[in-house]
N, CA, C and O atoms as CSV, one atom per row, in Angstrom:
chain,resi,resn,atom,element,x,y,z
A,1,UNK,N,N,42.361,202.067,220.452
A,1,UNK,CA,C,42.979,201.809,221.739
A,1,UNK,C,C,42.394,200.537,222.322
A,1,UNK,O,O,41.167,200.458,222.384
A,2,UNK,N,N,42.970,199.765,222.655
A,2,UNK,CA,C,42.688,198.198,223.556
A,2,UNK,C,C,42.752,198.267,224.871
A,2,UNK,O,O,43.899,198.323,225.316
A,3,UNK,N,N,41.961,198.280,225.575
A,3,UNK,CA,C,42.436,198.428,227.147
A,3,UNK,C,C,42.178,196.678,227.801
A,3,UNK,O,O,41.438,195.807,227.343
A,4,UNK,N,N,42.661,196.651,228.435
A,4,UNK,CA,C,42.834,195.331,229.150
A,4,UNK,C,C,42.764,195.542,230.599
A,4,UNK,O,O,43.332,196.489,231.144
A,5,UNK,N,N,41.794,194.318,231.473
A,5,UNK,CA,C,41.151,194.782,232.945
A,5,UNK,C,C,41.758,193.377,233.564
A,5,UNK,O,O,41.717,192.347,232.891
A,6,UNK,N,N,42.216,193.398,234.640
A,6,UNK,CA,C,43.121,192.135,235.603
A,6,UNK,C,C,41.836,193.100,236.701
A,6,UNK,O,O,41.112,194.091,236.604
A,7,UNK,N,N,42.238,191.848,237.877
A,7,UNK,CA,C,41.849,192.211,239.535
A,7,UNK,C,C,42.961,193.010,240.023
A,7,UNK,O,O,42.575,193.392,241.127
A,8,UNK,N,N,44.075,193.456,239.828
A,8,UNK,CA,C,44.732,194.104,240.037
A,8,UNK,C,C,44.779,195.565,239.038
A,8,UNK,O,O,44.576,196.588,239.691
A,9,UNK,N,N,45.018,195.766,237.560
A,9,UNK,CA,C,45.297,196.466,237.318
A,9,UNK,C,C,44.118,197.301,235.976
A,9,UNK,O,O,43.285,196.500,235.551
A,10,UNK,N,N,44.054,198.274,235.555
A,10,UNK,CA,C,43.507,198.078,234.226
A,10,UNK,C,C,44.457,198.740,233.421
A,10,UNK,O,O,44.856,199.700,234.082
A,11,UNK,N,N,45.117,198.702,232.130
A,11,UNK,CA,C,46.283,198.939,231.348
A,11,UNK,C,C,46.128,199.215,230.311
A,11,UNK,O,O,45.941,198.154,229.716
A,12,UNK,N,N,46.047,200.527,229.204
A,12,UNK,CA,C,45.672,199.902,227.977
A,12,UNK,C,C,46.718,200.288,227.028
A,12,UNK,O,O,47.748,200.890,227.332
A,13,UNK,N,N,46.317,199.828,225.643
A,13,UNK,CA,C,47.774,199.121,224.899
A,13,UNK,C,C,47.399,200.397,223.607
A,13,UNK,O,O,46.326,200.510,223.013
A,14,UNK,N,N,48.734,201.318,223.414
A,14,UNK,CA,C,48.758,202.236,222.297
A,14,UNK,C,C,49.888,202.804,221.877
A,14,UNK,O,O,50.921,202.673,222.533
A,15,UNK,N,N,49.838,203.712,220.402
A,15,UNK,CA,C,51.324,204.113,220.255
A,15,UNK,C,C,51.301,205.226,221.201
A,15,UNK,O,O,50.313,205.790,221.671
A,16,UNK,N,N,52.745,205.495,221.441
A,16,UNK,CA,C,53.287,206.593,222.211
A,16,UNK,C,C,54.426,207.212,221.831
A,16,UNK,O,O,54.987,206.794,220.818
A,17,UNK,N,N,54.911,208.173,222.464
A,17,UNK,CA,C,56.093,208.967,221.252
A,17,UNK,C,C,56.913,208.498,222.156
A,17,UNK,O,O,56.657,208.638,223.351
A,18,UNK,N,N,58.064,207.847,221.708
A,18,UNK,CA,C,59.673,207.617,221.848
A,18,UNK,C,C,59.970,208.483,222.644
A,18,UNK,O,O,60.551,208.078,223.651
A,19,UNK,N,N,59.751,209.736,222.550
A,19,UNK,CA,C,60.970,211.176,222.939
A,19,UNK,C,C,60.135,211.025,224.371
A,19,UNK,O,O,60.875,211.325,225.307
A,20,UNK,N,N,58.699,210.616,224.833
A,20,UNK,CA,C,58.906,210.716,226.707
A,20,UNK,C,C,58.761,209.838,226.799
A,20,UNK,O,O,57.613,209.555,227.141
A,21,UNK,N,N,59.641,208.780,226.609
A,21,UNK,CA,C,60.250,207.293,227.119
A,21,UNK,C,C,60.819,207.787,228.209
A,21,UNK,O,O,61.583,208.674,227.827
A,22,UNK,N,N,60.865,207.658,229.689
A,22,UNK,CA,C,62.455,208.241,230.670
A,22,UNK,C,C,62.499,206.584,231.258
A,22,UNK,O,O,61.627,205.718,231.332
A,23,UNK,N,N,63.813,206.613,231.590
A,23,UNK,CA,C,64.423,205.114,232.009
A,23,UNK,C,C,63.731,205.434,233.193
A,23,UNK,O,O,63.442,206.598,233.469
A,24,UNK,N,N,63.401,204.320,234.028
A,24,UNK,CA,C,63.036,203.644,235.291
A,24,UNK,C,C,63.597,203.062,235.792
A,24,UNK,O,O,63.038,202.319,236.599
A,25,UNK,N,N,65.330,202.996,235.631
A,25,UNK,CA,C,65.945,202.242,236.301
A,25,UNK,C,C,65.726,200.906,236.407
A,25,UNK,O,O,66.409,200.225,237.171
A,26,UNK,N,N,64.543,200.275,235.493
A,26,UNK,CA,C,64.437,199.102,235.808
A,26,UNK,C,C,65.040,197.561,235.007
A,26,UNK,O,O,64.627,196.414,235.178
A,27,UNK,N,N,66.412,198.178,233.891
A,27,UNK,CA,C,66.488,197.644,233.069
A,27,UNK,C,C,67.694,196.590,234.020
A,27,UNK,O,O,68.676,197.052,234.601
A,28,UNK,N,N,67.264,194.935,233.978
A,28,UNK,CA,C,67.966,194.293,235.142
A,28,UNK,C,C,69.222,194.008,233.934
A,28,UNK,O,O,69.940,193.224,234.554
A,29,UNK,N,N,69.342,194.044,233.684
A,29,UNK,CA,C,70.880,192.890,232.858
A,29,UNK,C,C,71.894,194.349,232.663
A,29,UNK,O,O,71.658,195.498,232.292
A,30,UNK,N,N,72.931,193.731,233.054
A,30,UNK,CA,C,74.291,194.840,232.920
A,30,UNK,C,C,74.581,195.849,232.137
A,30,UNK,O,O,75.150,196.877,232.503
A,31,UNK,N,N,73.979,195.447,230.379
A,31,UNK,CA,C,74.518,196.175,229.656
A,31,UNK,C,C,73.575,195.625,228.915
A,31,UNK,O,O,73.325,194.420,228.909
A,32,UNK,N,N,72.721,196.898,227.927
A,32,UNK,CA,C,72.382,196.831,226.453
A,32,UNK,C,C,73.185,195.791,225.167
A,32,UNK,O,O,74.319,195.914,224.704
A,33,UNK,N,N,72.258,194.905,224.877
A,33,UNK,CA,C,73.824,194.399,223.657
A,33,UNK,C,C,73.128,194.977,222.495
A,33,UNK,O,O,71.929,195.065,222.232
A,34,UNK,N,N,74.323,195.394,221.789
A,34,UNK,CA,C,74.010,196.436,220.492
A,34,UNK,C,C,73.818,195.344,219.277
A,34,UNK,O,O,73.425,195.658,218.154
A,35,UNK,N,N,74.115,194.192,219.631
A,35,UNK,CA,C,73.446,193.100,218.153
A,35,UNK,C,C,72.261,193.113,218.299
A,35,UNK,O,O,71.570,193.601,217.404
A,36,UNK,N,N,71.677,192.596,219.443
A,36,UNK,CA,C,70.083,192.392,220.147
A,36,UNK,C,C,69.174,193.728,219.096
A,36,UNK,O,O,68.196,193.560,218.368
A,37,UNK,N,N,70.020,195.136,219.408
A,37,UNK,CA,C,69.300,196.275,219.506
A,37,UNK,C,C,69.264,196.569,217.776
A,37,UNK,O,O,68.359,197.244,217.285
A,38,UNK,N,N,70.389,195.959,216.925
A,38,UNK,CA,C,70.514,196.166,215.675
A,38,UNK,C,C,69.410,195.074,215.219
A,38,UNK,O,O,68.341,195.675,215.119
A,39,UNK,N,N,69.253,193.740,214.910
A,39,UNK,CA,C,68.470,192.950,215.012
A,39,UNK,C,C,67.153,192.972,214.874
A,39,UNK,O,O,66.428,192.572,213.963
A,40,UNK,N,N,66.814,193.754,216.412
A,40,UNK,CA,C,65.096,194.089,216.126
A,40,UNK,C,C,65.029,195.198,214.861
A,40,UNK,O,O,64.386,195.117,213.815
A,41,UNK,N,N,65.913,196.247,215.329
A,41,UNK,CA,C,66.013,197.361,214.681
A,41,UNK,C,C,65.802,196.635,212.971
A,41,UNK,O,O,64.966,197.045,212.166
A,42,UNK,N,N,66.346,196.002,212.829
A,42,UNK,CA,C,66.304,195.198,211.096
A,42,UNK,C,C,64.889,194.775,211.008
A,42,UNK,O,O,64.155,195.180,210.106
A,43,UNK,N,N,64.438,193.834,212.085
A,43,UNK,CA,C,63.038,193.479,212.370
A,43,UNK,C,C,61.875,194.298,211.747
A,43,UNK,O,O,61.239,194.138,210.706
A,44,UNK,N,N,61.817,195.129,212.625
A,44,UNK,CA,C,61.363,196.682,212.850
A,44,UNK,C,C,61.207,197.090,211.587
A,44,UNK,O,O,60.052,196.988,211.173
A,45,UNK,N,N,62.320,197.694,210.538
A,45,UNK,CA,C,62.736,197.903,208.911
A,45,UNK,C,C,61.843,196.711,208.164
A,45,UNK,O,O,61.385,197.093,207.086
A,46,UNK,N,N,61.548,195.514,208.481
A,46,UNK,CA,C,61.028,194.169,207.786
A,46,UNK,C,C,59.778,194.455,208.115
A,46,UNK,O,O,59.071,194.322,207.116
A,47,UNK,N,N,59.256,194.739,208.913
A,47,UNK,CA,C,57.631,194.559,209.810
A,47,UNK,C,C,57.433,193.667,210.357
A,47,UNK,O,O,56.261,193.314,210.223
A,48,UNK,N,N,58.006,193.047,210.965
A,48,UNK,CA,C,57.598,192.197,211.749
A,48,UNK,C,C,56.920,193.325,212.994
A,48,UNK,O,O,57.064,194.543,213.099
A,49,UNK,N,N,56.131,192.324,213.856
A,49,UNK,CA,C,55.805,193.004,214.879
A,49,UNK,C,C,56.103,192.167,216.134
A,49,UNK,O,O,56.366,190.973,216.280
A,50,UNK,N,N,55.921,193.602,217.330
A,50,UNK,CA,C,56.839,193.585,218.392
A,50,UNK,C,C,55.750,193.229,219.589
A,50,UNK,O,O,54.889,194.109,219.622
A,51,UNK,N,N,55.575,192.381,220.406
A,51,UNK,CA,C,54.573,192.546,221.935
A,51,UNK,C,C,54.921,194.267,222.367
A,51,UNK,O,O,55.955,194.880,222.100
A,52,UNK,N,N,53.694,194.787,223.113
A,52,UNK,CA,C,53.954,196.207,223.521
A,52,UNK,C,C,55.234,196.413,224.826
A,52,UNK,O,O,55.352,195.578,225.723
A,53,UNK,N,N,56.025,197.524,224.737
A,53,UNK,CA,C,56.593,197.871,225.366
A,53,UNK,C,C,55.804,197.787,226.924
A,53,UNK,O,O,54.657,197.390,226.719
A,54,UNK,N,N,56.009,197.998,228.219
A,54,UNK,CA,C,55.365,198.630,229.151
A,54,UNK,C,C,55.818,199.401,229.835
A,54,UNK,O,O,56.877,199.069,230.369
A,55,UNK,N,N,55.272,200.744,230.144
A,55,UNK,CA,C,55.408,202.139,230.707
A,55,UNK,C,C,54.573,202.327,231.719
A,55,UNK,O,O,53.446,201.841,231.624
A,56,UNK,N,N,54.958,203.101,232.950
A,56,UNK,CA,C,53.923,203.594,234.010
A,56,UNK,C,C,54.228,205.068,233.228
A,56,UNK,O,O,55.216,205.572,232.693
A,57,UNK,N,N,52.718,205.505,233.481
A,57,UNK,CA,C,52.062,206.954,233.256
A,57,UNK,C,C,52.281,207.877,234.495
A,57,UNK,O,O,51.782,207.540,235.569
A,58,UNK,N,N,53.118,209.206,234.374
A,58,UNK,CA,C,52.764,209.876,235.371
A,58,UNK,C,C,51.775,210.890,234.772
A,58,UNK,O,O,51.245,211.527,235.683
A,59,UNK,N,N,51.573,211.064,234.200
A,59,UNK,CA,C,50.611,212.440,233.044
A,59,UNK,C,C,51.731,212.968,232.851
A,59,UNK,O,O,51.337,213.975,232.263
A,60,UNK,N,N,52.962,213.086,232.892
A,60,UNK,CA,C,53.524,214.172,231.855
A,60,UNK,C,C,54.736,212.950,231.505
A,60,UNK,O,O,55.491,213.459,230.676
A,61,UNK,N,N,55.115,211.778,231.774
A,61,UNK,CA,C,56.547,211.332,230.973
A,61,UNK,C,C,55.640,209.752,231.038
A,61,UNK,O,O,54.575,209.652,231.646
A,62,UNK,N,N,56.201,208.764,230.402
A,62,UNK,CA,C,56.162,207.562,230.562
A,62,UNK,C,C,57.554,206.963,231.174
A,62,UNK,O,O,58.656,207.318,230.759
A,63,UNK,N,N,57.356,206.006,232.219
A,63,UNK,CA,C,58.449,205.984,232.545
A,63,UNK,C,C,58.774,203.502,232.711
A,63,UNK,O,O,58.388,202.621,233.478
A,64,UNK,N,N,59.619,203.575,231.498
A,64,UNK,CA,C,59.913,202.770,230.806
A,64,UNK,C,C,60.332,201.138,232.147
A,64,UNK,O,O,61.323,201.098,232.876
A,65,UNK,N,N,59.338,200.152,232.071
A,65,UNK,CA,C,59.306,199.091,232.819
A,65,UNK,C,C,60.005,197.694,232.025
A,65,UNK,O,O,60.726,196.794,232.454
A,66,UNK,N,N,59.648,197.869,231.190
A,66,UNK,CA,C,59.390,196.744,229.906
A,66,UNK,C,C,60.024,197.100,228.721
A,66,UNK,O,O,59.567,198.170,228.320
A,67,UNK,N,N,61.182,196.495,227.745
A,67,UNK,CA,C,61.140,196.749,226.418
A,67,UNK,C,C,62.276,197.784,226.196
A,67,UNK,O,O,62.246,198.664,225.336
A,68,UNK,N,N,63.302,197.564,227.099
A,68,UNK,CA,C,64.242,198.453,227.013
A,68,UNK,C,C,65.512,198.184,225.490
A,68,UNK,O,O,66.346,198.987,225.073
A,69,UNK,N,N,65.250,196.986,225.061
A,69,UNK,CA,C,65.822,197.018,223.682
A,69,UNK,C,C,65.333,197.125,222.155
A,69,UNK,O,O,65.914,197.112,221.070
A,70,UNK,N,N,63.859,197.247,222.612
A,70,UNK,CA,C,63.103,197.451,221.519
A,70,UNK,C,C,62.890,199.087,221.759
A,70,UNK,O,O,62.721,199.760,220.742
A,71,UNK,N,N,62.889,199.505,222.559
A,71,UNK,CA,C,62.757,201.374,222.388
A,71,UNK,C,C,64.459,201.752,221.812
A,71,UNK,O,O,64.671,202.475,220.839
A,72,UNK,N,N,65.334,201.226,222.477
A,72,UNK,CA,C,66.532,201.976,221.245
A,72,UNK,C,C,66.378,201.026,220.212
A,72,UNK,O,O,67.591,200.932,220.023
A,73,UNK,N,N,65.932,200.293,219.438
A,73,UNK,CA,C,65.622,199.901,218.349
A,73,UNK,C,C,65.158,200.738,217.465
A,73,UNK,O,O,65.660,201.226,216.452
A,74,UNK,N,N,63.872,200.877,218.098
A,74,UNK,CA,C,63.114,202.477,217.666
A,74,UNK,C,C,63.355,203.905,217.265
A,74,UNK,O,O,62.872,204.771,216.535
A,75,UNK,N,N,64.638,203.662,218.358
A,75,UNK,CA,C,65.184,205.355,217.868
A,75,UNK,C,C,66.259,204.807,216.950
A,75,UNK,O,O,66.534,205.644,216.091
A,76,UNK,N,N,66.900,203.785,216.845
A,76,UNK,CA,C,67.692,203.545,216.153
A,76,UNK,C,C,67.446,203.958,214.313
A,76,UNK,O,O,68.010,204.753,213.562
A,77,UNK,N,N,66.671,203.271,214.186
A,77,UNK,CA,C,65.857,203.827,213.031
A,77,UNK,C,C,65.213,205.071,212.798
A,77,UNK,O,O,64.991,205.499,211.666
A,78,UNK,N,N,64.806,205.859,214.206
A,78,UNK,CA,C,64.137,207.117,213.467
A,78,UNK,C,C,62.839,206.808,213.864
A,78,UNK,O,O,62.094,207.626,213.324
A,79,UNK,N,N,62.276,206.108,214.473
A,79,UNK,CA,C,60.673,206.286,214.749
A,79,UNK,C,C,60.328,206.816,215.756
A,79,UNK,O,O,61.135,206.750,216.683
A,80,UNK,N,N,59.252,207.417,215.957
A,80,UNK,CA,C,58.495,208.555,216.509
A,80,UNK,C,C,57.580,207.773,217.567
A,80,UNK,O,O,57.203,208.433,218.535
A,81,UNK,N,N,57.323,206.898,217.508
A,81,UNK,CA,C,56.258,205.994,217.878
A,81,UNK,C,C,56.610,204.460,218.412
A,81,UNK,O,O,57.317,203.740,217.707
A,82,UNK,N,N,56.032,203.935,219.823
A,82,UNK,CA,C,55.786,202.126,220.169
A,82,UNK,C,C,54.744,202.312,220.136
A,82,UNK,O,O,54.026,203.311,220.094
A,83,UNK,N,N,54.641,201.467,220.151
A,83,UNK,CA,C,53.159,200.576,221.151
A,83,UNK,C,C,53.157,199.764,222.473
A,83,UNK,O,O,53.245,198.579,222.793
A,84,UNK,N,N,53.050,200.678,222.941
A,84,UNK,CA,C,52.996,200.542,224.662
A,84,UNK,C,C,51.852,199.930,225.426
A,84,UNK,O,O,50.676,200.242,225.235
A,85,UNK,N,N,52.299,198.965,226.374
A,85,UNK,CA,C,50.720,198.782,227.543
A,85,UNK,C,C,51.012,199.790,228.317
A,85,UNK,O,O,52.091,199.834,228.908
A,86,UNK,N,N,50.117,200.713,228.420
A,86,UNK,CA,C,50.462,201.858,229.607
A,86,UNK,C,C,49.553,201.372,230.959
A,86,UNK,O,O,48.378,201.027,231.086
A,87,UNK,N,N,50.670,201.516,231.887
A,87,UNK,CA,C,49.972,201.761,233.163
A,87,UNK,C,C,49.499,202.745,234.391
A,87,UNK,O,O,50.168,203.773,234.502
A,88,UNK,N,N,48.568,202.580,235.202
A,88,UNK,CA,C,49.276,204.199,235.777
A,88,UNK,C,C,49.729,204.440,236.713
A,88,UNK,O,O,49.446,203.602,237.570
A,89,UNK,N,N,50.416,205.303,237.088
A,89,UNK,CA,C,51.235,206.040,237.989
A,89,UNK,C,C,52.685,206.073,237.563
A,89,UNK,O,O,53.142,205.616,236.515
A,90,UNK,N,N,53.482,206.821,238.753
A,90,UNK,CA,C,54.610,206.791,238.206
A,90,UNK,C,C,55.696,205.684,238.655
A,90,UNK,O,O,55.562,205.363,239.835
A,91,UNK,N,N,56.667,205.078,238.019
A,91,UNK,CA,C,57.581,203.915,238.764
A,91,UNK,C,C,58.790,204.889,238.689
A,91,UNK,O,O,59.289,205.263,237.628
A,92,UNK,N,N,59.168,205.223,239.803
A,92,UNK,CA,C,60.544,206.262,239.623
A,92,UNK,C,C,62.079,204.648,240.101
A,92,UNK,O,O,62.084,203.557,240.670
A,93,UNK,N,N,62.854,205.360,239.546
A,93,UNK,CA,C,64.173,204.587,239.652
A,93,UNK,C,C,64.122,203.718,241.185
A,93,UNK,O,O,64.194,204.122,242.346
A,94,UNK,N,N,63.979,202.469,240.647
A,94,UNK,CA,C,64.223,201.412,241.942
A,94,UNK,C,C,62.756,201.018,242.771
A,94,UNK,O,O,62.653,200.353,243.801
A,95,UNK,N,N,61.721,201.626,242.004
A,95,UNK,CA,C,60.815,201.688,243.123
A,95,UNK,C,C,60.525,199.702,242.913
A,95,UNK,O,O,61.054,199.136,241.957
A,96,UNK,N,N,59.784,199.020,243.782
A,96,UNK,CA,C,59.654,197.622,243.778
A,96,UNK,C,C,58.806,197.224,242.952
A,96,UNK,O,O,58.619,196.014,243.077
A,97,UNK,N,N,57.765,198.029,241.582
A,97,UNK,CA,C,56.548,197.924,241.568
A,97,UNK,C,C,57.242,197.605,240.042
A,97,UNK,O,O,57.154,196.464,239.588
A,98,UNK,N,N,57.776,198.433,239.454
A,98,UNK,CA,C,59.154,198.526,238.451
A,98,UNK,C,C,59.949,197.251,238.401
A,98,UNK,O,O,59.841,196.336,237.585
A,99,UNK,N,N,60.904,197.377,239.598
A,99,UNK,CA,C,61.640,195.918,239.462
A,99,UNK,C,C,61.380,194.651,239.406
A,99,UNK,O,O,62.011,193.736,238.877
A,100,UNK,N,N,60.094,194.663,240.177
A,100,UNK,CA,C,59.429,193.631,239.937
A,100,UNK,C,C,58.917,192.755,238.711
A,100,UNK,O,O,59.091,191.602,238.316
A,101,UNK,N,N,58.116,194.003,238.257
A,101,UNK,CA,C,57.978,193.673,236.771
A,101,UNK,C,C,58.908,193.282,235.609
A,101,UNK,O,O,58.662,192.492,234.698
A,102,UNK,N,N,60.021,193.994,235.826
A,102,UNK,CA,C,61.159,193.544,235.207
A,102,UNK,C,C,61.961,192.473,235.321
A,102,UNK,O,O,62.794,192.188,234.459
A,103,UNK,N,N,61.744,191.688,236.561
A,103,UNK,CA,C,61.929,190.187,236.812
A,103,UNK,C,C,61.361,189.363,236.883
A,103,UNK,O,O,61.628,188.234,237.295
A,104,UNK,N,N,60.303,189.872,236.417
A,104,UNK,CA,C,59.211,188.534,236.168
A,104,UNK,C,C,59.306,188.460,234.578
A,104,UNK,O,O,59.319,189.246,233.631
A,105,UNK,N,N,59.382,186.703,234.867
A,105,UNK,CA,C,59.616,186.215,233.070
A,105,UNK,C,C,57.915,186.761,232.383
A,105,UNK,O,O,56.914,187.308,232.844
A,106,UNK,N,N,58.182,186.439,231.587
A,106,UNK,CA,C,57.201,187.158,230.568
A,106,UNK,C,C,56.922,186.097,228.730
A,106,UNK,O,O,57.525,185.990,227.662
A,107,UNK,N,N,55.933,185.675,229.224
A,107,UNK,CA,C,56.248,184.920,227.658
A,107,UNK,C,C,55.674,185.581,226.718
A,107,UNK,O,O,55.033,184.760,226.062
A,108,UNK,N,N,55.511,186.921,226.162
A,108,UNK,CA,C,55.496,187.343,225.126
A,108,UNK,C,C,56.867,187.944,225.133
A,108,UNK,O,O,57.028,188.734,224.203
A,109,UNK,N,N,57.719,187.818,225.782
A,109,UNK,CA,C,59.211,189.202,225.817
A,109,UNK,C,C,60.259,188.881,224.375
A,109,UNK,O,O,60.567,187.804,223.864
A,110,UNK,N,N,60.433,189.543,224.199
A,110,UNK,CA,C,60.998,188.772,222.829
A,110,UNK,C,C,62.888,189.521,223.558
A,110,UNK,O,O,63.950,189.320,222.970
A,111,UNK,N,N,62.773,190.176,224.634
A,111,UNK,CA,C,64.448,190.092,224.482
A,111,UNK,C,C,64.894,189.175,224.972
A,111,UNK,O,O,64.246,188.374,225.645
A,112,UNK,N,N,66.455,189.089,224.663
A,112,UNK,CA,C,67.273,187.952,225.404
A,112,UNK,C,C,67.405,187.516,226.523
A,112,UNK,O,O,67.755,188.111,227.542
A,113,UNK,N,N,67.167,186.612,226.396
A,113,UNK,CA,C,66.998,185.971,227.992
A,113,UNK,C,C,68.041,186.128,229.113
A,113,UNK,O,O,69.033,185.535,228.688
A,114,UNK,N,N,68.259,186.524,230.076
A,114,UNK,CA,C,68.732,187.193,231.102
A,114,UNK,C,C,69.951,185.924,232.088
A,114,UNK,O,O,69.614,185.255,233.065
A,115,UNK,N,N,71.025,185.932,231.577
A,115,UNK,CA,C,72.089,185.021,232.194
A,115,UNK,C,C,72.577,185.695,233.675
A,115,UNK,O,O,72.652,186.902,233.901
A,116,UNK,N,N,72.814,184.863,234.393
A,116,UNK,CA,C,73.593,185.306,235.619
A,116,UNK,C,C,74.400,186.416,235.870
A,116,UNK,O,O,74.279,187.268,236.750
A,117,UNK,N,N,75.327,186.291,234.900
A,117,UNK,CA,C,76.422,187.208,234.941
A,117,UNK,C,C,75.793,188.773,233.704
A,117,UNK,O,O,76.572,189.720,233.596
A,118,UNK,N,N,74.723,188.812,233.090
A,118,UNK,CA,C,74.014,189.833,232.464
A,118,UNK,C,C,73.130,190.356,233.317
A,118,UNK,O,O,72.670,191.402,232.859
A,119,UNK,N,N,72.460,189.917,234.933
A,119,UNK,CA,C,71.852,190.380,235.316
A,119,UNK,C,C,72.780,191.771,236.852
A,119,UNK,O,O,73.525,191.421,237.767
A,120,UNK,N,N,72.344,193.097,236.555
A,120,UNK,CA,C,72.440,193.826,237.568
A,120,UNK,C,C,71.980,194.362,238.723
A,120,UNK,O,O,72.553,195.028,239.586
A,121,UNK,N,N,70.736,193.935,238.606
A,121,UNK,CA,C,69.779,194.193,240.074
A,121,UNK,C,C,69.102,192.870,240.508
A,121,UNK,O,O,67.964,192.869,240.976
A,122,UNK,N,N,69.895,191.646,240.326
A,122,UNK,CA,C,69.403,190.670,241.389
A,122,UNK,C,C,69.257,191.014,242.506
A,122,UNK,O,O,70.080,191.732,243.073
A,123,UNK,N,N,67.913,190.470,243.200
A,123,UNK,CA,C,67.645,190.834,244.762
A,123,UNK,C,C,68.990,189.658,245.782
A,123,UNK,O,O,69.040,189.701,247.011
């Protein structure tokens, strides 16, 4: 396990099971694209590797901030397992702590970059 310490947060980075992924509402762009999601998914099958997903922890679900096309990637194939930065608490649907994160660029993000007309929760 890797844990990582900011002045704000401490987070640490591990696998986690797919099945308590729950959405957070925080996924900003309109629609999933299913090439994007096939793609990694091929990736994924190759080994390449992925930057960690990020999840807030409530102790019983993870609830999904980061990495919303690389987790159906995951199930796409059948895996049991990401590798997540977990954080803690919980981010329930819409909360600002969530969206936030999800609109802030990110230069490890490997999904597609977010066009005008793909984004759904512009402020």
């Amino acid at each position: 396990m890797l844990t990582t310490t900011s002045a704000a947060s401490t987070a640490r980075v591990e696998p986690i099971p797919l099945a308590r992924i729950k959405d957070s509402g925080a996924q900003v762009r309109v629609e999933m694209r299913a090439e994007t999601i096939s793609d990694y998914a091929n990736d994924m099958l190759d080994g390449s590797a992925f930057p960690p997903i990020v999840v807030f922890d409530d102790g019983s679900d993870y609830w999904l901030a980061d990495g919303f096309h690389r987790v159906e990637a995951g199930r796409k194939i059948g895996r049991e397992t990401i590798v997540a930065e977990i954080k803690s608490g919980r981010a329930p649907r819409g909360t600002r702590s969530c969206m936030a994160l999800a609109l802030t660029p990110r230069m490890d993000s490997v999904a597609p970059r977010r066009t005008r007309g793909a984004r759904s929760n512009d402020c």
